[in-house]
VMD Tcl script that builds the backbone (N, CA, C; Angstrom):
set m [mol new atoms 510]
animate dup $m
set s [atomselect $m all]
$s set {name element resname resid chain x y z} {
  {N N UNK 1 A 18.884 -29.768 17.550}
  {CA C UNK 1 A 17.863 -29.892 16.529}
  {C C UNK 1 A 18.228 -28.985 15.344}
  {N N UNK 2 A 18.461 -29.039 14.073}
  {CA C UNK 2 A 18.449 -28.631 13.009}
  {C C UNK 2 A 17.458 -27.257 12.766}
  {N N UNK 3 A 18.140 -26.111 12.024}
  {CA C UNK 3 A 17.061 -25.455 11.507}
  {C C UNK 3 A 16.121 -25.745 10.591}
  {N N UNK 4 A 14.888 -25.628 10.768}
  {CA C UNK 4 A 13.905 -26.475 10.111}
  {C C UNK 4 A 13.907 -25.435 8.415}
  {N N UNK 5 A 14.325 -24.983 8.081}
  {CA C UNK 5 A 14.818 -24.006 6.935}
  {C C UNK 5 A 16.155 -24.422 5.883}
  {N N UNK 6 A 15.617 -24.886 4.950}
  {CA C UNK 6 A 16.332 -25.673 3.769}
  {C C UNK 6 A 16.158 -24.925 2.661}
  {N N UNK 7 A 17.455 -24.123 2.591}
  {CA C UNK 7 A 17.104 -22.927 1.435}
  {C C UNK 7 A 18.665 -23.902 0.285}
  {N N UNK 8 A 17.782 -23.378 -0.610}
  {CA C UNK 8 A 18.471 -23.953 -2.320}
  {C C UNK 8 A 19.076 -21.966 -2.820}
  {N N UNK 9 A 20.373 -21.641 -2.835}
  {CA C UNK 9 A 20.249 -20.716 -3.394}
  {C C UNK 9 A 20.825 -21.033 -4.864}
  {N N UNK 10 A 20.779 -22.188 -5.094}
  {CA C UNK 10 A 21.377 -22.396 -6.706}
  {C C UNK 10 A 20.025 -22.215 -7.489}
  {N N UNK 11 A 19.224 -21.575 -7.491}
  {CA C UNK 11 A 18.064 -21.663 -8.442}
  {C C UNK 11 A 17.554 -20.031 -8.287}
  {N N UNK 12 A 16.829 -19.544 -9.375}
  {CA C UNK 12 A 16.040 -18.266 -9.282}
  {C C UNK 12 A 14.555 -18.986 -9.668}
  {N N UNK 13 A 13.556 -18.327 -8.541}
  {CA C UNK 13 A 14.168 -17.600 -7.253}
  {C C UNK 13 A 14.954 -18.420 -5.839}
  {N N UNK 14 A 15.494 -17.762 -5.141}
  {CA C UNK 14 A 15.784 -18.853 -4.198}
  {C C UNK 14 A 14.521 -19.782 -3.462}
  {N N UNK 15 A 14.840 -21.008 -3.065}
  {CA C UNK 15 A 13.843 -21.455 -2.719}
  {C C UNK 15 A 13.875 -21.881 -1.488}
  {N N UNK 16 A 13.409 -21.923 -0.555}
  {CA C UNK 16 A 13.237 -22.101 1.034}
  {C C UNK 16 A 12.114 -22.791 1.263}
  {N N UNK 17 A 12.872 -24.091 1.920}
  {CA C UNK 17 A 11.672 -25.253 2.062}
  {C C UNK 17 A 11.562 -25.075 3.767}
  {N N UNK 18 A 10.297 -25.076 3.962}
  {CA C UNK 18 A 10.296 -24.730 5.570}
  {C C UNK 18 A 9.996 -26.480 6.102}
  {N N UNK 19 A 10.414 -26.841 6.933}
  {CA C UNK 19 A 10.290 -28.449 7.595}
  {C C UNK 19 A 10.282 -28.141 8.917}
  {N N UNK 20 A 8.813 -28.707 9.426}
  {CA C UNK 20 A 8.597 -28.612 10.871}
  {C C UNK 20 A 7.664 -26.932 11.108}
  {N N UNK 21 A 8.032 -26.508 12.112}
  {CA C UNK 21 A 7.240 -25.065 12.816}
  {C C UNK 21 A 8.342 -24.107 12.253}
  {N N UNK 22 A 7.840 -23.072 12.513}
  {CA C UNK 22 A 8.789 -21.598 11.808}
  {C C UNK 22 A 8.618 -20.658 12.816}
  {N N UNK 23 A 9.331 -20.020 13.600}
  {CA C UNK 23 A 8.859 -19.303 15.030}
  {C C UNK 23 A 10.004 -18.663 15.191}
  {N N UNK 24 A 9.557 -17.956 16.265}
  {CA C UNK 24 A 10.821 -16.760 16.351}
  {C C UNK 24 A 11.790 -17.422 16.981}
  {N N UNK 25 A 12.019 -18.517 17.372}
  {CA C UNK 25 A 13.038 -19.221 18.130}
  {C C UNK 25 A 13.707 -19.912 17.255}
  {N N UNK 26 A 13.020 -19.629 16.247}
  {CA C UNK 26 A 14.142 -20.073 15.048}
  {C C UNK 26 A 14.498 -19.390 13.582}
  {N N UNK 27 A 13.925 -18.564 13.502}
  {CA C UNK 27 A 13.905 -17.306 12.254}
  {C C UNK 27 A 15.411 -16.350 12.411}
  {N N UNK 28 A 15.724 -16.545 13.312}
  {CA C UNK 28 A 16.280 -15.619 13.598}
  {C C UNK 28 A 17.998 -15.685 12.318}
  {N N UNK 29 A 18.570 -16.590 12.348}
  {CA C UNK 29 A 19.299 -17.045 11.308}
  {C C UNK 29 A 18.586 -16.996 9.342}
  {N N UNK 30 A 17.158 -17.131 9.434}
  {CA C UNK 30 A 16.580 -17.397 8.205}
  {C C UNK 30 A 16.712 -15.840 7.452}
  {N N UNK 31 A 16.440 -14.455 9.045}
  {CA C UNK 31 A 15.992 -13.310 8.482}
  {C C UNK 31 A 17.983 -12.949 8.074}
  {N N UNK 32 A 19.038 -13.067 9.190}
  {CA C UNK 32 A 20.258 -13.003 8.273}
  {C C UNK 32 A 20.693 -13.349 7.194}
  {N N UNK 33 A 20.248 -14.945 6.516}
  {CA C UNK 33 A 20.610 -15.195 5.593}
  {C C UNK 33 A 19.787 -14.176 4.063}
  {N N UNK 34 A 18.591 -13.859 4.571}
  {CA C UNK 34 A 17.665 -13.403 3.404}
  {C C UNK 34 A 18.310 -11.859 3.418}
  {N N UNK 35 A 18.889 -11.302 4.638}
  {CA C UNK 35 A 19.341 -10.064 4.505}
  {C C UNK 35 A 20.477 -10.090 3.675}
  {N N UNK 36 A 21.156 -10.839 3.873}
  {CA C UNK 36 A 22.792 -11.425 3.313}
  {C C UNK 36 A 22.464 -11.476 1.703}
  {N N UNK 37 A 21.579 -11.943 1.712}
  {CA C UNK 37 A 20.996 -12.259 -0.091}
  {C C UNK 37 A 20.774 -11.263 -0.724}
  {N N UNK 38 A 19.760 -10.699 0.100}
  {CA C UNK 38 A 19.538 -9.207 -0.815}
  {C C UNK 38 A 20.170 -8.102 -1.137}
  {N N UNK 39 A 21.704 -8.207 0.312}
  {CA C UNK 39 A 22.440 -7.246 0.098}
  {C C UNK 39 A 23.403 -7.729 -1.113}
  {N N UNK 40 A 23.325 -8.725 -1.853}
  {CA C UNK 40 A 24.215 -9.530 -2.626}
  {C C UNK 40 A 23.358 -9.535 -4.071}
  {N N UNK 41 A 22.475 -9.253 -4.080}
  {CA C UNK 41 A 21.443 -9.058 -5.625}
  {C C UNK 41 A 20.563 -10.164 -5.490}
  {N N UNK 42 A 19.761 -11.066 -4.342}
  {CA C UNK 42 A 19.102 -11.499 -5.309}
  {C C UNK 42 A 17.840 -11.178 -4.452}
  {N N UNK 43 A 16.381 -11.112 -5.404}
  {CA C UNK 43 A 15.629 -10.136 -5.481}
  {C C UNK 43 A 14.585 -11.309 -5.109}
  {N N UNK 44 A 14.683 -12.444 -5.692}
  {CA C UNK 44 A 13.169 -13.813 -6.046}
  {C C UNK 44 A 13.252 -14.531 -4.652}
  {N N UNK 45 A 12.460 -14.819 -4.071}
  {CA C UNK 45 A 12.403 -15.657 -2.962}
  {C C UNK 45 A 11.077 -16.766 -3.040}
  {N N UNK 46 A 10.881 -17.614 -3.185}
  {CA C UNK 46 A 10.103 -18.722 -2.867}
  {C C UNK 46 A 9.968 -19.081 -1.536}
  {N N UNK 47 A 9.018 -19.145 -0.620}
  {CA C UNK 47 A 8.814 -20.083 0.250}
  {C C UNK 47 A 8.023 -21.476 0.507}
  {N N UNK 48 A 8.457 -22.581 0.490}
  {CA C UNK 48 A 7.591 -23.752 0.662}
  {C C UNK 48 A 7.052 -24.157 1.663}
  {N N UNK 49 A 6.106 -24.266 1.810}
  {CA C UNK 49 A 5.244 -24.670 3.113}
  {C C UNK 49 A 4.615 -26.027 3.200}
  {N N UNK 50 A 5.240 -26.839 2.417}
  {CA C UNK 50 A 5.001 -28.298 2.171}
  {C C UNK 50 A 4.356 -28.961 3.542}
  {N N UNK 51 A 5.690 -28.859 3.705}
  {CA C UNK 51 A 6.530 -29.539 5.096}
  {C C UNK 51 A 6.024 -28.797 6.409}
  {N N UNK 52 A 5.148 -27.522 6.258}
  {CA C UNK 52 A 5.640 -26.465 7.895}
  {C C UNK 52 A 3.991 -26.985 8.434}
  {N N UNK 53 A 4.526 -27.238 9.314}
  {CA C UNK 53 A 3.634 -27.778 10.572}
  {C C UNK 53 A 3.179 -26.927 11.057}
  {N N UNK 54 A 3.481 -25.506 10.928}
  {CA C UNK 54 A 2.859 -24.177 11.608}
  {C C UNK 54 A 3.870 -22.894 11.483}
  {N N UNK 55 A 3.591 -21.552 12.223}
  {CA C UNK 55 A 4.245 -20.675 12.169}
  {C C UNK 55 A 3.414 -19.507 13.325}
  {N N UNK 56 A 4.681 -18.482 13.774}
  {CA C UNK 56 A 3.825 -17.799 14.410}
  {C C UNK 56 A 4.243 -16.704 13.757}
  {N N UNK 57 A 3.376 -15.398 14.751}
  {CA C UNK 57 A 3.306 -14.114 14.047}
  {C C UNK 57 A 4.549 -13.537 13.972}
  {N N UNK 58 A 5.387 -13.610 14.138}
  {CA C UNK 58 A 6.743 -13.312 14.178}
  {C C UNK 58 A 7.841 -13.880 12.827}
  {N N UNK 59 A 7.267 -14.950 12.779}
  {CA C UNK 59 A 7.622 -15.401 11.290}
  {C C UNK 59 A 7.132 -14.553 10.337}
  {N N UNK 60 A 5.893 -15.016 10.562}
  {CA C UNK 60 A 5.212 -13.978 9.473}
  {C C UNK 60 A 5.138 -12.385 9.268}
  {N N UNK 61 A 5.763 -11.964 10.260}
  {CA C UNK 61 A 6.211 -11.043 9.988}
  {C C UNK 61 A 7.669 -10.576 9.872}
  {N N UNK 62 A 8.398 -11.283 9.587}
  {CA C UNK 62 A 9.189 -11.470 9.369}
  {C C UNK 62 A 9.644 -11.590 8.257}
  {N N UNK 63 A 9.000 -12.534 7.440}
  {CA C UNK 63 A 8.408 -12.618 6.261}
  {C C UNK 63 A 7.564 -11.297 5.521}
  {N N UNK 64 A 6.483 -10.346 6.207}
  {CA C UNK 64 A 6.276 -9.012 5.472}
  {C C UNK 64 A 7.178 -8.005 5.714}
  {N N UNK 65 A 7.972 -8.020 6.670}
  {CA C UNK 65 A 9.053 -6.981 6.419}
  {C C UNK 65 A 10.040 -7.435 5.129}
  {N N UNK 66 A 10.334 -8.773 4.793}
  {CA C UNK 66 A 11.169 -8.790 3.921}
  {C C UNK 66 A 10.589 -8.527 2.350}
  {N N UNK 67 A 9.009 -8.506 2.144}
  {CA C UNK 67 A 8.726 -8.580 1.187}
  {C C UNK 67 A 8.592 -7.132 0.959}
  {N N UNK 68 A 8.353 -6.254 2.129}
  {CA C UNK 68 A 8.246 -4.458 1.964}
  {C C UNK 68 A 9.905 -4.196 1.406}
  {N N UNK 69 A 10.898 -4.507 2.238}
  {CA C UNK 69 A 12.313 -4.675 1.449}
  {C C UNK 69 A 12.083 -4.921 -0.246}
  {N N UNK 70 A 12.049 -5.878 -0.551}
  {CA C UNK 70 A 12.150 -5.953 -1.423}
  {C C UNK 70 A 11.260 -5.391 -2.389}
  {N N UNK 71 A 10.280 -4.498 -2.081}
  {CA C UNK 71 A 9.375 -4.046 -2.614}
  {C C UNK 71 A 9.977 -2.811 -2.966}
  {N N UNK 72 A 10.564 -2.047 -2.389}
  {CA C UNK 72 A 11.329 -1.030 -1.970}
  {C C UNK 72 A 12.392 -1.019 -3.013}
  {N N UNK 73 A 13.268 -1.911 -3.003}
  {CA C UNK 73 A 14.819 -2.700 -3.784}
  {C C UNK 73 A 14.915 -1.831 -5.151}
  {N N UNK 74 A 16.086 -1.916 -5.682}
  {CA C UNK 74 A 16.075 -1.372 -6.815}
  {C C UNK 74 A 17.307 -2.850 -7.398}
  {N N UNK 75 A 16.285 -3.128 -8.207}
  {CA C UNK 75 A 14.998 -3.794 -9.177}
  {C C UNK 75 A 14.265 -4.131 -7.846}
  {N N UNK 76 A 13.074 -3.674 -8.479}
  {CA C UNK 76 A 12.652 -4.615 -7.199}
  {C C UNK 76 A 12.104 -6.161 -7.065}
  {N N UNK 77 A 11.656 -6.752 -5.643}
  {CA C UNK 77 A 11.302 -7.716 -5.987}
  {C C UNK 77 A 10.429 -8.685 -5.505}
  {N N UNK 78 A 10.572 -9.421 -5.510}
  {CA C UNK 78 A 9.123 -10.727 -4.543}
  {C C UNK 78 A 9.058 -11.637 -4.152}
  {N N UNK 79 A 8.366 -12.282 -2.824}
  {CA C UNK 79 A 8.423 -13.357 -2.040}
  {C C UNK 79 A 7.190 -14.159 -2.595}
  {N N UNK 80 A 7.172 -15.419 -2.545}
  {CA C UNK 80 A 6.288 -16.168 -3.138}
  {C C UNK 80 A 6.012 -17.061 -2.074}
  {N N UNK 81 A 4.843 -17.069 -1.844}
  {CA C UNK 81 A 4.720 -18.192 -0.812}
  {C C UNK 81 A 3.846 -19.826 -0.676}
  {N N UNK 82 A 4.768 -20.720 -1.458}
  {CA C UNK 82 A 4.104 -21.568 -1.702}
  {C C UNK 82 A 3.476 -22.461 -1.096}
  {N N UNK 83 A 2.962 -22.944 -1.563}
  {CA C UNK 83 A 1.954 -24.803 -1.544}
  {C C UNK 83 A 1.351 -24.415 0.696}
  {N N UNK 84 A 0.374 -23.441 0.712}
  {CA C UNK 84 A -0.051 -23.139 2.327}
  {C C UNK 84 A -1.286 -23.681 1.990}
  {N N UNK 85 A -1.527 -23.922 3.221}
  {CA C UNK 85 A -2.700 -24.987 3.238}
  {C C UNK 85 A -3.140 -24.348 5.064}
  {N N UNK 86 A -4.575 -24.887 5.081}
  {CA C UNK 86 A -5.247 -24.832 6.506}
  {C C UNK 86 A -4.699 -24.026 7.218}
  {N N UNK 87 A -4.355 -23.475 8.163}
  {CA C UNK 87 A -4.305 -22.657 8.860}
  {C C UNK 87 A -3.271 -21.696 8.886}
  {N N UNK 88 A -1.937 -22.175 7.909}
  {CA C UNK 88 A -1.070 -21.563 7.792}
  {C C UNK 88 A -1.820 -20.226 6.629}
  {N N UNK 89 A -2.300 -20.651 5.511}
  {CA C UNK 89 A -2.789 -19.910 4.652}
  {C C UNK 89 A -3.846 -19.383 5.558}
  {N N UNK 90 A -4.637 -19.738 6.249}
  {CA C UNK 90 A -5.607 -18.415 6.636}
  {C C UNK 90 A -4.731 -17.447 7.721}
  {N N UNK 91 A -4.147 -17.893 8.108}
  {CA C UNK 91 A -3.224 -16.666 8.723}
  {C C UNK 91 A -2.250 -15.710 7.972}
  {N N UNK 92 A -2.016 -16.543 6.705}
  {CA C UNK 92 A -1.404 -15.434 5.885}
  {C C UNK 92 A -2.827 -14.908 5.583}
  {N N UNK 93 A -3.788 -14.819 5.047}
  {CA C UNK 93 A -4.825 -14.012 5.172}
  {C C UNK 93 A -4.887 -12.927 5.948}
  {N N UNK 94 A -5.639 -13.539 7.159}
  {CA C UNK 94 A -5.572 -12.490 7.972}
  {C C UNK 94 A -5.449 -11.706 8.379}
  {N N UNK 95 A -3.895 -11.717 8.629}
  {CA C UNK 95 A -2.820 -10.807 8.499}
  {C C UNK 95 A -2.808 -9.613 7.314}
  {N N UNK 96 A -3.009 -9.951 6.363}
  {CA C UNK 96 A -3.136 -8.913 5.276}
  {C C UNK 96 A -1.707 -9.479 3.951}
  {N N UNK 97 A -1.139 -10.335 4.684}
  {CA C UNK 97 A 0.044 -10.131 3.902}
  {C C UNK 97 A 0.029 -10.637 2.725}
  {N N UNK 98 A -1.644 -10.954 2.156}
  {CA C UNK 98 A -1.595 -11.132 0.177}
  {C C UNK 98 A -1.941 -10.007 -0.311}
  {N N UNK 99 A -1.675 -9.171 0.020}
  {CA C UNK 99 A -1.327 -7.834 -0.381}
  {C C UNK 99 A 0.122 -7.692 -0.960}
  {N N UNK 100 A 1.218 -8.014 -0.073}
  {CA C UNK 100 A 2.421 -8.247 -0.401}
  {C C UNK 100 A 3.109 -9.119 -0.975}
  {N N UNK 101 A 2.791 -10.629 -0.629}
  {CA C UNK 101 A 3.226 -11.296 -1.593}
  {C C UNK 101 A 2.520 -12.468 -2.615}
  {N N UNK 102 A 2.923 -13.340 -3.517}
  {CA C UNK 102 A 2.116 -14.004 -3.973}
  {C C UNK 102 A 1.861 -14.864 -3.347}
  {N N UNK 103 A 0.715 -16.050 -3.866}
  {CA C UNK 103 A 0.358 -17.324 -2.680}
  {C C UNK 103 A 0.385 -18.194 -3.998}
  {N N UNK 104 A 0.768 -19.795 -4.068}
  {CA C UNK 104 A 0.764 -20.112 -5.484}
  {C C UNK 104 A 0.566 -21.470 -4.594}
  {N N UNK 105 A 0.394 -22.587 -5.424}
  {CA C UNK 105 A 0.512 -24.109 -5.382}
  {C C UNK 105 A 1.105 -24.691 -6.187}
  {N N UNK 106 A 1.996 -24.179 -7.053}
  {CA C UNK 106 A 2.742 -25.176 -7.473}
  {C C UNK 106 A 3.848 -26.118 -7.082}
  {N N UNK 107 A 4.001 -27.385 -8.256}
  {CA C UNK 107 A 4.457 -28.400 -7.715}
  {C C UNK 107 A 6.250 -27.953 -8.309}
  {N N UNK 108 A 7.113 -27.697 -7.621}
  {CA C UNK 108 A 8.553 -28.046 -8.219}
  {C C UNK 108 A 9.235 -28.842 -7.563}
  {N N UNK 109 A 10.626 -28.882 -7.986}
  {CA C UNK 109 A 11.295 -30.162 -7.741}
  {C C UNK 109 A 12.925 -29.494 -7.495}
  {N N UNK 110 A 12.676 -28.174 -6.719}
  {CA C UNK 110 A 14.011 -27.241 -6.227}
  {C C UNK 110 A 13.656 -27.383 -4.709}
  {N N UNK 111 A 13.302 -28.321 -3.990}
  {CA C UNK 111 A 13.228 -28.718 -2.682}
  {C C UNK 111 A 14.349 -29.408 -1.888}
  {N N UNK 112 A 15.457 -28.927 -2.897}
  {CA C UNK 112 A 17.011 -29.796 -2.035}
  {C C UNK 112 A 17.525 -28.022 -2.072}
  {N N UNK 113 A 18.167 -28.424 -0.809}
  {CA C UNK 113 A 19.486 -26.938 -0.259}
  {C C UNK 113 A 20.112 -27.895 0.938}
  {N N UNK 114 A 20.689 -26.598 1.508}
  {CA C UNK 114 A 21.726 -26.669 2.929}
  {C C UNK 114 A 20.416 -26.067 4.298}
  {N N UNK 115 A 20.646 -26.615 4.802}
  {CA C UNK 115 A 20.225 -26.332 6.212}
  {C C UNK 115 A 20.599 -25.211 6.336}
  {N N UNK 116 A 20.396 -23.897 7.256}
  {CA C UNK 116 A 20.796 -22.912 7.756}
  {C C UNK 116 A 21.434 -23.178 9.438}
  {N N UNK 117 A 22.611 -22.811 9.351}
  {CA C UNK 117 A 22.877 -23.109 10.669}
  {C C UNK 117 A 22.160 -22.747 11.705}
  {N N UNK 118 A 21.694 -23.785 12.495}
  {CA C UNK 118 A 21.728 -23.603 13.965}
  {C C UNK 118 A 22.218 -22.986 15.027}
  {N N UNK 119 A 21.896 -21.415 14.995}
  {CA C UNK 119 A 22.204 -20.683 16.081}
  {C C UNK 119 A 21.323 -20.079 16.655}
  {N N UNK 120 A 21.536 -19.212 17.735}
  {CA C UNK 120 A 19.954 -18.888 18.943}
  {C C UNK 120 A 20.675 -17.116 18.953}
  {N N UNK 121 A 20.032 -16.131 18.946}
  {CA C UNK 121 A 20.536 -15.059 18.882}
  {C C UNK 121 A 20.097 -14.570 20.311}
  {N N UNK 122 A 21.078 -13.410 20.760}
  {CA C UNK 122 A 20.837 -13.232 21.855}
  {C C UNK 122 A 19.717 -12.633 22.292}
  {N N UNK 123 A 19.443 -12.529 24.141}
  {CA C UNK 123 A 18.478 -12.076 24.211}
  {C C UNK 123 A 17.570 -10.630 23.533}
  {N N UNK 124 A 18.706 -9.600 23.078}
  {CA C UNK 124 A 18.677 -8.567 22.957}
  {C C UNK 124 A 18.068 -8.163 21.266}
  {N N UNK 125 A 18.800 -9.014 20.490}
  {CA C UNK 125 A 18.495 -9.258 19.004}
  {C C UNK 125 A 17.679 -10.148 19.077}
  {N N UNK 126 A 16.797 -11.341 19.646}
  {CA C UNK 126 A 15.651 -11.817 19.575}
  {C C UNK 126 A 15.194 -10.933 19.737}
  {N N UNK 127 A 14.512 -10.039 20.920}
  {CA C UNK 127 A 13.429 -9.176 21.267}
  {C C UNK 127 A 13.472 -8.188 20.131}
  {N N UNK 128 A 14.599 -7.761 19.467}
  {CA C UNK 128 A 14.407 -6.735 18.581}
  {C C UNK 128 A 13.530 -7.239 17.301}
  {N N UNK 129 A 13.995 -8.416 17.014}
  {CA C UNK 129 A 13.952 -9.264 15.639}
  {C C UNK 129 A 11.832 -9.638 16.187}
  {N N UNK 130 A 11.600 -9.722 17.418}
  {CA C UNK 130 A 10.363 -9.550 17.408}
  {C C UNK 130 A 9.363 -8.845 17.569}
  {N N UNK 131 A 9.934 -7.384 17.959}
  {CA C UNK 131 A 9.597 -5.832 17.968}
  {C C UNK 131 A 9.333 -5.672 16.244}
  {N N UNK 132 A 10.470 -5.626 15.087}
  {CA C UNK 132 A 10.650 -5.546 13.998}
  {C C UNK 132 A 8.880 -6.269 13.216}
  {N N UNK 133 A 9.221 -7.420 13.287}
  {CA C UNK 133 A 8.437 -8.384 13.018}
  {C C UNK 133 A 6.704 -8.404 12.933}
  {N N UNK 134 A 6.367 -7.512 14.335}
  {CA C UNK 134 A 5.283 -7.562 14.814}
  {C C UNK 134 A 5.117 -5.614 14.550}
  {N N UNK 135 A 5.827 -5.203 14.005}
  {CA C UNK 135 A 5.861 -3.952 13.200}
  {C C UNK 135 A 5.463 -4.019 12.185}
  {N N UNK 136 A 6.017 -4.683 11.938}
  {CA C UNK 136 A 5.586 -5.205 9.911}
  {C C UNK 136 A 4.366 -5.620 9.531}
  {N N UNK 137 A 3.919 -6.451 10.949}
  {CA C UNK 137 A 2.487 -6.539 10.396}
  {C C UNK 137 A 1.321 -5.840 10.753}
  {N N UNK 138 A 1.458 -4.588 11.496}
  {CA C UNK 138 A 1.106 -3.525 11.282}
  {C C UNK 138 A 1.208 -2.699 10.529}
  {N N UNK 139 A 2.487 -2.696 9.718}
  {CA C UNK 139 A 2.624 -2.312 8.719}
  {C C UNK 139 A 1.581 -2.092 7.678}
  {N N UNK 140 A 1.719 -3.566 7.355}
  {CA C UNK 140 A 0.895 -4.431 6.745}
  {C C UNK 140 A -0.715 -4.374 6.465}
  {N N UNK 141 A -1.061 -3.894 7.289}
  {CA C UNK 141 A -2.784 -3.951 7.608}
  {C C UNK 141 A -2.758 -3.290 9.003}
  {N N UNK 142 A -3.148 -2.170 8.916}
  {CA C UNK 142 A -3.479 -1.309 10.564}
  {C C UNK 142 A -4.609 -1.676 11.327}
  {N N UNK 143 A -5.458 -2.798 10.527}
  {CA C UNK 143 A -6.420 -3.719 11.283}
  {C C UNK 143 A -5.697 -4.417 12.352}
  {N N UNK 144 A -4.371 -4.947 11.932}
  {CA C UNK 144 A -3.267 -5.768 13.429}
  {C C UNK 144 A -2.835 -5.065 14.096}
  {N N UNK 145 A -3.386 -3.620 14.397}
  {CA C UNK 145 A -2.497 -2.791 15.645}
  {C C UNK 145 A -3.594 -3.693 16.698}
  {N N UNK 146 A -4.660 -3.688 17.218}
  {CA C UNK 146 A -5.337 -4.376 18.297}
  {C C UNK 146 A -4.462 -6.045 18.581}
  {N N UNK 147 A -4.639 -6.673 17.465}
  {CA C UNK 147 A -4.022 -7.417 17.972}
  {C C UNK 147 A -2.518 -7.911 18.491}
  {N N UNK 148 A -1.959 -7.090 18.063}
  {CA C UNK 148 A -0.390 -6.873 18.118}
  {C C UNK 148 A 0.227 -5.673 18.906}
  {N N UNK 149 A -0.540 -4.595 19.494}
  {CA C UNK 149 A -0.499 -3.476 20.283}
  {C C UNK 149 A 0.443 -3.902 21.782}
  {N N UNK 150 A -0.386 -4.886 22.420}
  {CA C UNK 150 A 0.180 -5.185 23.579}
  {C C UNK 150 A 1.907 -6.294 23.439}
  {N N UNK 151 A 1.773 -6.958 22.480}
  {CA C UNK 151 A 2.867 -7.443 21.913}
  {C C UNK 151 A 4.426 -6.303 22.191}
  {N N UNK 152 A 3.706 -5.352 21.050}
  {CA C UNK 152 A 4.948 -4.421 20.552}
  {C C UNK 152 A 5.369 -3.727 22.136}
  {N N UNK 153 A 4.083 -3.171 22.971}
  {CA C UNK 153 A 4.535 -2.379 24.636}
  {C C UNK 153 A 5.476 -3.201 24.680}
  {N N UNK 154 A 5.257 -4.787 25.320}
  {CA C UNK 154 A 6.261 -5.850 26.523}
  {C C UNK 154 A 7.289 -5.548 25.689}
  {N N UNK 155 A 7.656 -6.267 24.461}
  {CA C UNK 155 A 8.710 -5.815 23.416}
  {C C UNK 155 A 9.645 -4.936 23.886}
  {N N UNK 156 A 8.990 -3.442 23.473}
  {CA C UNK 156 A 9.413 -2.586 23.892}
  {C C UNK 156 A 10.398 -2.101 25.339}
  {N N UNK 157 A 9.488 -2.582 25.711}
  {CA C UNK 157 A 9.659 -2.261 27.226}
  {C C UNK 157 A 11.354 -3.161 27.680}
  {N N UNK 158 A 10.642 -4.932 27.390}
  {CA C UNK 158 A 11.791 -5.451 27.871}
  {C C UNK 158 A 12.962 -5.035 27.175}
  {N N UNK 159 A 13.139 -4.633 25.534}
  {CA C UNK 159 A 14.250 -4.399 25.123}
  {C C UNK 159 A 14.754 -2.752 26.185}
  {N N UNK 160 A 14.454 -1.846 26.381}
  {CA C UNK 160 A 14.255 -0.532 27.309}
  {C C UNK 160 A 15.432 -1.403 28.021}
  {N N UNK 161 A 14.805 -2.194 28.896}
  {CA C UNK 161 A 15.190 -2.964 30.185}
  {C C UNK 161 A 16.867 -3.434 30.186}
  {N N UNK 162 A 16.777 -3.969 28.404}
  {CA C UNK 162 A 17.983 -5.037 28.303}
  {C C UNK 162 A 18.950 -4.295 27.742}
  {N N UNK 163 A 19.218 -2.998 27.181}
  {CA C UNK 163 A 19.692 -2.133 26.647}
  {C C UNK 163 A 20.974 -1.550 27.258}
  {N N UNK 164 A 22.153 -1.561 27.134}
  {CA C UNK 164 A 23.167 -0.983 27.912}
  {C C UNK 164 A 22.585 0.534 28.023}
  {N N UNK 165 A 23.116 0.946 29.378}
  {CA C UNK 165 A 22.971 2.727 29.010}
  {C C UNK 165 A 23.177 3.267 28.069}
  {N N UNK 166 A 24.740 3.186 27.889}
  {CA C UNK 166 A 25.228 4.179 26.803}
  {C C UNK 166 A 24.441 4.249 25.739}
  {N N UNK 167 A 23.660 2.964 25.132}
  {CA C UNK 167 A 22.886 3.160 23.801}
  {C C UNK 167 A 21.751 3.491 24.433}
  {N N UNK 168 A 20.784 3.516 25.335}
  {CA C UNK 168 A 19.479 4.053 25.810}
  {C C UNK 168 A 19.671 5.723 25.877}
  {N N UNK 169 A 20.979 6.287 26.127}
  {CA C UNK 169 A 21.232 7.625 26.484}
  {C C UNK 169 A 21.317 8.541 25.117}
  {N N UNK 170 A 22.233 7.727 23.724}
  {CA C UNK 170 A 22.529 7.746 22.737}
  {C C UNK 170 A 21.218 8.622 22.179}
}
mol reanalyze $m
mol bondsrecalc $m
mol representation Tube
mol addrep $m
């Protein structure tokens, strides 16, 4: 199955059309490429939510760690998160994260890119990438430590578990 993540980087800002669900079983390639970007200058990020059938908290936080990055950046800069609708937008609510970035509806016509490859990261960098994630949105609003508290322990714990010695001893 394809990554449901169709990013255009020929345009400012880049634009990332999300197609289908957005979840940690598949972010995991979206958060390299956006790291890859920023370490390369570019600062604008668009997200489209046309197309996204849903998302979980791991995305979305995934999504506020990158916008604290770039908040941070020198220039700094901003994630835009477009055209959310029903439940996706009240969970960006929720969450706190229009604090961080913008929410817009506009209509453009930068909805063509490349797929992001299709890869599954290991067990060890998933669990981290959802430790990270579910940080951020605590970050974010310290109203989500209750709901995200027991999250971050298992997290924790299983990465503990999956950890070679030498780096647990480190």
């Amino acid at each position: 199955m394809p990554s449901p993540f169709l990013v255009n980087t020929d345009t400012e800002p880049v634009v990332i059309l999300i197609q289908g669900r957005a979840s940690a079983s598949n972010c995991g390639p979206l958060k390299q490429s956006l790291d890859e970007m920023v370490v390369t200058g570019r600062r604008q990020f668009l997200l489209d939510f046309k197309n996204c059938t849903g998302m979980d908290s791991t995305f979305l936080g995934l999504v506020a760690g990158m916008a604290r990055r770039l908040k941070l950046a020198h220039p700094p800069g901003k994630v835009t998160l477009n055209r959310l609708e029903g439940r996706n937008l009240d969970n960006v609510r929720s969450l706190g994260l229009t604090r961080l970035v913008e929410v817009t509806q506009l209509e453009h016509d930068k909805a063509t890119g490349i797929n992001l490859p299709e890869t599954r990261l290991n067990e060890l960098d998933a669990a981290r990438l959802v430790l990270a994630a579910h940080e951020n949105l605590i970050a974010v609003d310290p109203e989500n430590i209750p709901k995200f508290k027991d999250v971050i322990s298992l997290v924790k714990e299983e990465i503990e578990r999956m950890e070679p010695e030498s780096e647990s001893e480190a």
